[in-house]
C-alpha positions in Angstrom: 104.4 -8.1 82.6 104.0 -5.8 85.7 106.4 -7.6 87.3 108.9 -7.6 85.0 108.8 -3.8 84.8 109.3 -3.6 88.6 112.2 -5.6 88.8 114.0 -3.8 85.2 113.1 -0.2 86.7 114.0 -1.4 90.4 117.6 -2.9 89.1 118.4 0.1 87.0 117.5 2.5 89.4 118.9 1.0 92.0 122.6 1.4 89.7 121.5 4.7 88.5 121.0 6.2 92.1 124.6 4.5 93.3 126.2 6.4 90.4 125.1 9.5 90.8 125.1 9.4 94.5 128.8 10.7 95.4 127.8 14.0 93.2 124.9 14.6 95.1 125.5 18.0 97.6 123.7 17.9 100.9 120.1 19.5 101.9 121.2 22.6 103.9 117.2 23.0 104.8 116.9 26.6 106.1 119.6 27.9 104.3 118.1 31.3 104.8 118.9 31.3 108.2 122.4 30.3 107.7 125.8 32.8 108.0 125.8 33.6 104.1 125.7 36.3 101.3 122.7 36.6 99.5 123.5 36.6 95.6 120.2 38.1 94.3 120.3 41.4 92.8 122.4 42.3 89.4 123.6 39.4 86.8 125.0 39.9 83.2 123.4 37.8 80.9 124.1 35.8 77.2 121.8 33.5 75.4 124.0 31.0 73.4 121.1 29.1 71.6 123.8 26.8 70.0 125.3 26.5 73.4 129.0 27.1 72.1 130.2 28.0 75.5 130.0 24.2 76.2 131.5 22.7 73.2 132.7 23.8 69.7 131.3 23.3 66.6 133.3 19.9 66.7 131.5 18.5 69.5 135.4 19.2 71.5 136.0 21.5 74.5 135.1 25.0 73.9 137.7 27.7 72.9 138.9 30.1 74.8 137.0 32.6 72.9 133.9 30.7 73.5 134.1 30.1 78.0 131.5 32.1 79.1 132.8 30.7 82.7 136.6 31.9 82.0 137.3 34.6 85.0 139.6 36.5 82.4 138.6 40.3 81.9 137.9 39.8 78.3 138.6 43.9 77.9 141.7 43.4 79.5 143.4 40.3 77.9 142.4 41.9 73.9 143.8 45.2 74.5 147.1 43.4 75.9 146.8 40.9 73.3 144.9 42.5 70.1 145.0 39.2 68.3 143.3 37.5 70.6 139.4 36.3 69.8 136.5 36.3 72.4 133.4 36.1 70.5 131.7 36.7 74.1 132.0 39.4 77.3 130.4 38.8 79.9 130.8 42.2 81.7 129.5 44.2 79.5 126.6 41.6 78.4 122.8 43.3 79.1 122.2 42.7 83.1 119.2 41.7 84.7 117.4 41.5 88.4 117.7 38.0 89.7 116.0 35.8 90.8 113.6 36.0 87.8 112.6 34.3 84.5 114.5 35.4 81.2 111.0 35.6 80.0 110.9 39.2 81.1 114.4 39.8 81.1 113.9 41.9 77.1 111.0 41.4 74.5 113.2 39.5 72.7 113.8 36.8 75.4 110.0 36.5 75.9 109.7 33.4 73.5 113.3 32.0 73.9 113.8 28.3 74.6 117.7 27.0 75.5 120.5 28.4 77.1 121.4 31.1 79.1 124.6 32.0 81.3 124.5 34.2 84.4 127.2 35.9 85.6 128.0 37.9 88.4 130.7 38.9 90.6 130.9 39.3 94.5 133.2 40.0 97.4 133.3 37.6 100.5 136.0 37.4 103.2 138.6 34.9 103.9 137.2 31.6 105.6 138.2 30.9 108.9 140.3 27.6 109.5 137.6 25.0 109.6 134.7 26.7 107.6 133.2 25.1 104.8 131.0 27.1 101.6 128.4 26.4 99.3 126.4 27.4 96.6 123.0 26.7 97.0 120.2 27.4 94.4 116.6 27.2 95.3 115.3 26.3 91.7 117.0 26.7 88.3 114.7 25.9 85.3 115.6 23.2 84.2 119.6 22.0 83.9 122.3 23.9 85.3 125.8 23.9 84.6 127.8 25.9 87.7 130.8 27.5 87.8 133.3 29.4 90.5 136.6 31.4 89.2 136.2 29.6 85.9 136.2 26.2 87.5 133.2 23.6 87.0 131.6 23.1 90.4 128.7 21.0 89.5 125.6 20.2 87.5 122.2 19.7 88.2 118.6 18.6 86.3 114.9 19.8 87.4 113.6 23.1 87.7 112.2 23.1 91.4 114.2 21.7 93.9 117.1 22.9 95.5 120.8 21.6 94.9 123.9 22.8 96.9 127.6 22.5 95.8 130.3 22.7 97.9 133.4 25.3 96.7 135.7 25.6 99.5 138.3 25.1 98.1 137.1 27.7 95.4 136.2 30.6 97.2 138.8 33.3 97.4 139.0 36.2 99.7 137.7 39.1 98.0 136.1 38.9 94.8 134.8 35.6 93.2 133.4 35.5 89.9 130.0 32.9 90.0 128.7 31.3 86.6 125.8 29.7 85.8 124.8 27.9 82.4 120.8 27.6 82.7 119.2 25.7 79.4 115.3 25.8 79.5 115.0 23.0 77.0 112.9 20.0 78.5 114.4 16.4 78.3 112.5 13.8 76.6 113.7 11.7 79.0 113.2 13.8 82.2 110.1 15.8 84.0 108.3 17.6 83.0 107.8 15.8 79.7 108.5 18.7 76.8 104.4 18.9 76.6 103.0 20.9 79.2 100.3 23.1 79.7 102.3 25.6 81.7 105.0 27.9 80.6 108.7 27.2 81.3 109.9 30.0 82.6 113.6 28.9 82.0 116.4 30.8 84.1 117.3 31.1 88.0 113.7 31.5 89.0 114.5 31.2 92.8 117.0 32.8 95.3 121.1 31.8 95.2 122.7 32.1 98.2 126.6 31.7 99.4 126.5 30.1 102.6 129.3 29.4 105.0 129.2 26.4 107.7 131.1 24.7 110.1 133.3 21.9 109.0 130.5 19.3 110.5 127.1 20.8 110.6 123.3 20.2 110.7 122.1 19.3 107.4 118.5 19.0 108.0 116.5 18.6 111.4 113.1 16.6 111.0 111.1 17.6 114.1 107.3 16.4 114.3 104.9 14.7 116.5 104.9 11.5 115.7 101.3 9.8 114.1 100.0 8.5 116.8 100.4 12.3 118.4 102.2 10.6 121.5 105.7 11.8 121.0 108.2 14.4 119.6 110.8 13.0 117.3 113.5 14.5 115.7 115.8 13.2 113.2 118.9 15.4 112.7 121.2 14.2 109.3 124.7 15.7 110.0 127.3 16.9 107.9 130.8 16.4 107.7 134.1 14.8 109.5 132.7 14.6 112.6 129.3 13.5 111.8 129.3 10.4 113.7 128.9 10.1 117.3 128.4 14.1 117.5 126.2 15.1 119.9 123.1 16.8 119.0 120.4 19.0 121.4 117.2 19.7 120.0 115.3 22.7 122.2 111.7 23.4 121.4 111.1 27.1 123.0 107.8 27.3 124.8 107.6 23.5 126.1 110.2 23.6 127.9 111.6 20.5 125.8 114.8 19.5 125.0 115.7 15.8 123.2 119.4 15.0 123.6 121.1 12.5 121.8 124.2 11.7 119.4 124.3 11.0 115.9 125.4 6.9 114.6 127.5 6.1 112.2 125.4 7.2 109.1 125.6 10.7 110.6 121.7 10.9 111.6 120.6 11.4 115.3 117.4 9.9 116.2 115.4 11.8 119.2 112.1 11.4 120.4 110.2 12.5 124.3 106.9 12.4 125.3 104.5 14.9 123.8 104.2 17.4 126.9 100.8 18.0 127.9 100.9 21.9 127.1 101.7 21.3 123.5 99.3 23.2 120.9 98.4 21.5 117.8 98.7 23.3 114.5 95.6 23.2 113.2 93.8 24.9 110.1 93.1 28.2 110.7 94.4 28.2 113.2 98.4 28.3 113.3 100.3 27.1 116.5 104.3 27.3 115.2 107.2 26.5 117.6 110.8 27.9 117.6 112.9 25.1 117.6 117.1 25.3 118.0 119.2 22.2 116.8 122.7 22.2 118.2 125.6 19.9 117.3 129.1 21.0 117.8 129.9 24.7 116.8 126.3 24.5 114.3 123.1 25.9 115.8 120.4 25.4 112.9 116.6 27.0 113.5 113.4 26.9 112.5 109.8 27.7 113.4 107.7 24.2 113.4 103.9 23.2 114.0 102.9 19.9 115.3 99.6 18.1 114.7 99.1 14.9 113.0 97.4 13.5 109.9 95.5 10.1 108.8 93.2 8.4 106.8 90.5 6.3 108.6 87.7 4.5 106.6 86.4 7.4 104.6 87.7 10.0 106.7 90.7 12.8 106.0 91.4 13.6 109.9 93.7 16.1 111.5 94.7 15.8 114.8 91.8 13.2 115.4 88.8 15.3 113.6 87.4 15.3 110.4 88.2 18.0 107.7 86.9 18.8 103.8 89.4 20.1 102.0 88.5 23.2 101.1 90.7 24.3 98.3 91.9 26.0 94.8 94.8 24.9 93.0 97.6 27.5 92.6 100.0 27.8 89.9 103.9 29.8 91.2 102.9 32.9 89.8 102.9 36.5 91.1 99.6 38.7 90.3 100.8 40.8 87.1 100.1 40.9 83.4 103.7 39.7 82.9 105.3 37.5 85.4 108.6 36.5 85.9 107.9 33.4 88.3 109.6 35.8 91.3 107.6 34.5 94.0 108.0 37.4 97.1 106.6 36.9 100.5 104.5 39.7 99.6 103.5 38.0 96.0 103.1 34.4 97.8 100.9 36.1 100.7 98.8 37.7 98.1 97.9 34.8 96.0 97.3 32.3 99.7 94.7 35.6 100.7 93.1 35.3 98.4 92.1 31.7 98.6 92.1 31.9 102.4 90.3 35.3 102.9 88.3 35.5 99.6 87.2 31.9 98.9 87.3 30.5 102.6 89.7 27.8 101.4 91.5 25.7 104.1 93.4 24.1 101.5 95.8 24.8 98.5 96.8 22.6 95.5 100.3 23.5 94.7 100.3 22.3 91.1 102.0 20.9 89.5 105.6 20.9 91.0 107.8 21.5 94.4 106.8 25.7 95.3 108.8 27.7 96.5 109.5 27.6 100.1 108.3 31.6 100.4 104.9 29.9 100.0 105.4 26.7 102.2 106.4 28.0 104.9 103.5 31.3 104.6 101.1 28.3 104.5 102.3 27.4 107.6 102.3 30.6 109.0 98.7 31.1 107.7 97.3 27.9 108.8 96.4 26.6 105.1 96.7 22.6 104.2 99.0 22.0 101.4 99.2 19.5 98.8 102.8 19.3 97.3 103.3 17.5 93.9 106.5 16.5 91.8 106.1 17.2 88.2 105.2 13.7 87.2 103.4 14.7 84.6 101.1 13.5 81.5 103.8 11.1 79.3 106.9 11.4 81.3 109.2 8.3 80.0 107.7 5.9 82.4 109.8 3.1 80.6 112.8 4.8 81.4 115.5 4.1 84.5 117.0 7.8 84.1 113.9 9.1 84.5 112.3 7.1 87.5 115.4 7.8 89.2 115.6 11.8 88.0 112.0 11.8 89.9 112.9 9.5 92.8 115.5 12.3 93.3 113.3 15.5 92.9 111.0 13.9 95.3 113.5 13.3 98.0 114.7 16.3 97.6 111.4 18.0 98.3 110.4 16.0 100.9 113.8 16.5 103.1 113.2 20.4 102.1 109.4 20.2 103.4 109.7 17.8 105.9 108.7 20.7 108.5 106.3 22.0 107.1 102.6 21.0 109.2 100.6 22.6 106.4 101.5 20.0 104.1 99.2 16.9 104.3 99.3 15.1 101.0 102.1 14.3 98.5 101.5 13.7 95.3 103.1 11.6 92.9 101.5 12.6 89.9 99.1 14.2 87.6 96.8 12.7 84.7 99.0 10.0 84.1 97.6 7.4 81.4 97.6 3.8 82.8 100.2 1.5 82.1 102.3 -1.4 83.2 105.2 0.9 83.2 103.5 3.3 84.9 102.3 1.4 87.5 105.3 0.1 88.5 106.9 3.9 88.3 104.3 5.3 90.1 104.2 2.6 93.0 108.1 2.9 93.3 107.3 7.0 94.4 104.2 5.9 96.7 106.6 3.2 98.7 109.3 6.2 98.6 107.4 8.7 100.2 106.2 6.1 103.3 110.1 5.3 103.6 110.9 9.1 103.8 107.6 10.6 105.7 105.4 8.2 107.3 103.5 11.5 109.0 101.5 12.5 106.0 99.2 11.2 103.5 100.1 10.0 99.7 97.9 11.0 97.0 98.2 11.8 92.7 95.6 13.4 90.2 93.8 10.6 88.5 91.4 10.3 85.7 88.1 9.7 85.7 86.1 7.1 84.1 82.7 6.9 83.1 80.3 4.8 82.2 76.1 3.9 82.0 74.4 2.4 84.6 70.6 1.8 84.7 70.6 4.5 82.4 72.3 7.3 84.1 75.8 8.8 84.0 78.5 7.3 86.7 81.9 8.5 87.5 84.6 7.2 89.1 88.5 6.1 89.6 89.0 2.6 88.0 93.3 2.7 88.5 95.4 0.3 89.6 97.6 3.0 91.6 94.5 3.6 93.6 95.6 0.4 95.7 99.2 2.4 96.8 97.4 6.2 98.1 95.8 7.1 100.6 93.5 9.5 99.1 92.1 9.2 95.6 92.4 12.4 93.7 90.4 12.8 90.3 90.9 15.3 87.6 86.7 16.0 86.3 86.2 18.5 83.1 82.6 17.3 82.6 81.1 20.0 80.6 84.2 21.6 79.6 86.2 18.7 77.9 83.1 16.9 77.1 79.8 17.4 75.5 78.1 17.5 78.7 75.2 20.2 78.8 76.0 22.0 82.1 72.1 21.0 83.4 73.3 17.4 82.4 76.7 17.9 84.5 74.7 18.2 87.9 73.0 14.7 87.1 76.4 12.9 86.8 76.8 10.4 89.6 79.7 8.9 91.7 80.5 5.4 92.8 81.8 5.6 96.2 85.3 4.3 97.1 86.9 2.7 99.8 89.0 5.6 100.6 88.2 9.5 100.7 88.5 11.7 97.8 89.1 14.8 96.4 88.4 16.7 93.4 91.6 17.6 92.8 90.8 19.4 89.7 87.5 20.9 87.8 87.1 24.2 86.0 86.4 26.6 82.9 88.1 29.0 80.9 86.8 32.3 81.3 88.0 35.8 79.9 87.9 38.3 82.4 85.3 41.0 81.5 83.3 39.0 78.4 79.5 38.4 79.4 77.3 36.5 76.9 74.1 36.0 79.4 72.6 34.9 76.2 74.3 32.8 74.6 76.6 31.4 77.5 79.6 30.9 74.9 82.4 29.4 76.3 85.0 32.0 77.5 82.5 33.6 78.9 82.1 34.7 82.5 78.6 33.8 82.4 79.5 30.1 81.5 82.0 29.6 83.7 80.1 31.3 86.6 77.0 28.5 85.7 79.8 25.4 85.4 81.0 26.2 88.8 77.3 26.1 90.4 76.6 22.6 87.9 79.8 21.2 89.2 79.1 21.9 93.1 75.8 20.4 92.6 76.9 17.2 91.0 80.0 17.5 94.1 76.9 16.3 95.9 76.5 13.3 94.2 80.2 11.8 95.3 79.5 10.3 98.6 83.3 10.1 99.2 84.1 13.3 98.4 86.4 15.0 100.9 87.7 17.4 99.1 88.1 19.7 96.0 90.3 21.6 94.5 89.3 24.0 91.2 91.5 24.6 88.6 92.6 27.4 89.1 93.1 30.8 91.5 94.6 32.6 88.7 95.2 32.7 85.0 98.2 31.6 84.0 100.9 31.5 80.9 100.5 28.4 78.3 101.9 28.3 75.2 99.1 25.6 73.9 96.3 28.0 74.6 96.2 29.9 71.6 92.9 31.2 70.7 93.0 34.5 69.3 90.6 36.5 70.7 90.1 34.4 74.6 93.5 32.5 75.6 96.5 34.5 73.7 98.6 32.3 75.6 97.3 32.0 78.4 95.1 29.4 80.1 92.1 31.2 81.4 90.5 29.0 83.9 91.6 31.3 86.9 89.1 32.6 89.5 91.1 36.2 89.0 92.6 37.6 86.0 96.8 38.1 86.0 95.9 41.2 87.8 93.9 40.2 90.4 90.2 40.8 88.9 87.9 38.4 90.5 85.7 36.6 88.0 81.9 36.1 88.6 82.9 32.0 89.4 84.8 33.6 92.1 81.7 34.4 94.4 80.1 31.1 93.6 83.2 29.4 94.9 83.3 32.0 98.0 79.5 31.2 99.1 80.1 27.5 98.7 82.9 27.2 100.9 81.8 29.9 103.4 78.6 27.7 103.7 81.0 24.7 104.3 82.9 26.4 106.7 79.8 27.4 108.6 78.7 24.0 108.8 82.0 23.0 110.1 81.9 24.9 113.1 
């Protein structure tokens, strides 16, 4: 049976991905550093929850009346023509501050589910002969119908990766009109499933940019020391007419290192030299990045990378040849505030990674349960913090379905080529608490052999349940999953004595069976309102309960003798709609260390002391 679900999802993916191929726009990986116009700032906005402005009550093409994306100044046309009907204006629609979620964009938008079209206008110059422009979009939750001058540029499905689309040929000199169709609603058929326990957050959550390029230009650089730390590769994916047999320079400043090479016919140019004996690792805590210049023709792409390496042997996690426990938290992309609007800053990204670096003495984060923003990537590399990165593979995604394995082959590629310079992240995950399945297996082990094809410098992991059973008597844990066979490191999702019946003296009893590889914690934790004490009683919701949970869980941490790792759930409370109790969630799931503004929680400290005694032991 298992087979047969590998060879129907790896035929039907396999003509999935060569259809949608010739749509797909390129990386542009550092597109912040690229000659561009920023587009964040002021957008008019229109919720069409019936979406009209994509097709009329027929099911045919929309009206004219209906375009959101038509450039026509509505104001303009109906006083020349008075019998004319627009049953939309888009200039004089509310505005909003982008990038941002509509959650906050007006009370009444705080609830809405479906679609939303952004509009702005901007000015650019003429392109000189040669030059080629693209939209490019760091995240918009989740589909995303794009538009220049009232022309249809492109679409594009899942709410954390980045998708470029060329408009050239669209661009005018002087003012362009940019239109975006954003729908929130959730696939049944794509990932995340519809169920989640996070909110949606629905609109252009991340920055759009205009960038211009040469007519053939670096796409993406891949520049790392190679895992067995002898060597500096590069690979260097070009773009354009004269893609092949360009040649390509890659100059790492303070090394005095330059590889040297030209690109094949695929376009990619593949460089490597000798590690040079002054190289600094990256290391955590301790943060050794490189400026490193790519040049190819009339394109000079940059970046600042680390080098180090990463590995499994027998039980071991090891980076650059030494042991390390993974000291972490899982973080949710939230700023601090009472009412985000999934606007991650640098300053809101370097507040939430302090606090798990500074305040817990984590070495690690757990950015659950999607591709984050590269604000916070590239501050964890900056900051010398480990990173797990995870593609929202997610509870009961369609694992039966060819659309969807090849929706998440895609968002996983994606992320990868955007993080592939990144020396923070170690580990990417596949998944999280996915129920076990033929289907799922198959789906699953199709990612794993993905990311070894796309990255073979980091480890593969996913969040797996637990299983537990009674031997001689006593409570055992452990990770009975046939995925376990395809990672690296074994990840397990623990709520004893949360989800369970578990008295929290009876939680620090619990025991593990060791495993073959190293593992992690990757989640444990308890909801807790900020500011409710019940010493007494030690209800649930209390700080008091989750304060003792914390010091019940580390104890029984000592009972995993291949523990490597852990990561609570969670730095901060964040917004669920399924966490509904009246008085303690109010939509929100409260299992944070710190409130939504920042408040530590007595759990906080017991966390702190824990890892600061690691720490200490570590050096």
């Amino acid at each position: 049976m298992r087979r047969m679900f590998e060879r129907v999802l790896a035929a039907a993916a396999m003509l999935a991905m060569a259809a949608s191929a010739a749509q797909a726009g390129p990386t542009l990986t550092r597109a912040d550093r690229r000659d561009g116009q920023d587009l964040s700032g002021t957008w008019n906005y229109s919720v069409d929850p019936y979406r009209d402005g994509i097709a009329g009550f027929h099911r045919g093409p929309p009206g004219t009346g209906h375009r959101r994306y038509d450039d026509s100044d509505v104001e303009q046309v109906t006083r020349a023509d008075p019998k004319a009907l627009y049953e939309y204006d888009m200039q004089r629609s509310p505005t909003a501050t982008l990038p941002a979620s509509w959650l906050t964009h007006a009370p009444e938008m705080r609830h809405y589910q479906g679609l939303v079209w952004y509009q702005r206008r901007f000015e650019t110059p003429a392109l000189k002969p040669g030059q080629r422009a693209f939209l490019r979009f760091e995240a918009a939750n989740y589909t995303a119908r794009v538009y220049l001058n009232g022309q249809a540029v492109g679409e594009h499905e899942g709410g954390f990766t980045p998708f470029s689309l060329e408009v050239t040929r669209l661009l005018r000199a002087g003012q362009n009109q940019v239109t975006v169709g954003v729908d929130s609603t959730p696939a049944v058929d794509g990932a995340p499933p519809p169920v989640t326990d996070w909110e949606t957050y629905g609109g252009l959550t991340r920055p759009v940019r205009l960038v211009i390029t040469p007519a053939t230009f670096v796409d993406e650089a891949w520049v790392r020391l190679t895992r067995d730390g002898k060597a500096i590769a590069a690979d260097v994916r070009l773009d354009g007419p004269a893609a092949a047999g360009q040649a390509v320079k890659v100059e790492v400043a303070g090394l005095n290192l330059t590889l040297s090479g030209q690109a094949g016919a695929d376009g990619v140019a593949r460089l490597s030299a000798p590690a040079p004996r002054g190289l600094r690792r990256w290391a955590p805590g301790a943060p050794v990045l490189y400026d490193v210049r790519v040049r190819a023709g009339d394109d000079v792409l940059t970046d600042r990378v680390g080098f180090r390496t990463v590995e499994v042997r027998g039980g071991e996690i090891l980076v650059n040849g030494k042991p390390v426990f993974l000291r972490g938290v899982c973080l949710h992309e939230e700023e601090l505030g009472e009412n985000p609007a999934r606007t991650i800053t640098q300053a809101s990204a370097h507040a939430l990674l302090a606090e798990a670096r500074d305040g817990l003495h984590a070495n690690f984060v757990r950015l659950a349960h999607y591709p984050h923003s590269e604000v916070t990537t590239r501050l964890a590399d900056e900051m010398g913090l480990l990173v797990w990165s995870e593609i929202p593979i997610y509870w009961l995604v369609d694992f039966s379905n060819a659309r969807t394995l090849t929706l998440a082959r895609g968002m996983l590629e994606d992320s990868i080529r955007r993080d592939r310079n990144r020396a923070s992240i170690v580990l990417w995950s596949v998944a999280n608490e996915t129920p076990v399945s033929d289907a799922r297996n198959a789906f699953l082990g199709t990612l794993a052999d993905d990311v070894r094809a796309l990255d073979d410098t980091r480890l593969v992991t996913a969040a797996l349940l637990a299983d537990r059973k009674i031997v001689d008597g006593k409570q055992v844990m452990g990770v009975d999953d046939p995925l376990a066979a395809k990672l690296d490191v074994l990840a397990v999702n623990t709520y004893a004595g949360w989800y369970s019946d578990d008295s929290l003296d009876a939680v620090a009893q619990i025991a593990w069976r060791p495993t073959d590889k190293p593992m992690v914690f990757s989640e444990f934790g308890a909801d807790a309102l900020a500011g409710f004490s019940d010493p007494a009683l030690m209800r649930k919701f209390s700080e008091d309960f989750q304060a003792r949970y914390y010091v019940q869980t580390l104890a029984m941490a000592a009972n995993a003798p291949s523990l490597r790792g852990m990561s609570p759930w969670i730095l901060k409370d964040f917004r669920s709609p399924r966490r509904q109790h009246p008085v303690y969630q109010q939509g929100w799931n409260r299992k944070g260390l710190i409130s939504p503004t920042g408040r530590r929680k007595a759990a906080f400290k017991v966390l702190a002391d824990y890892y600061e005694k690691l720490a200490g032991e570590a050096r």
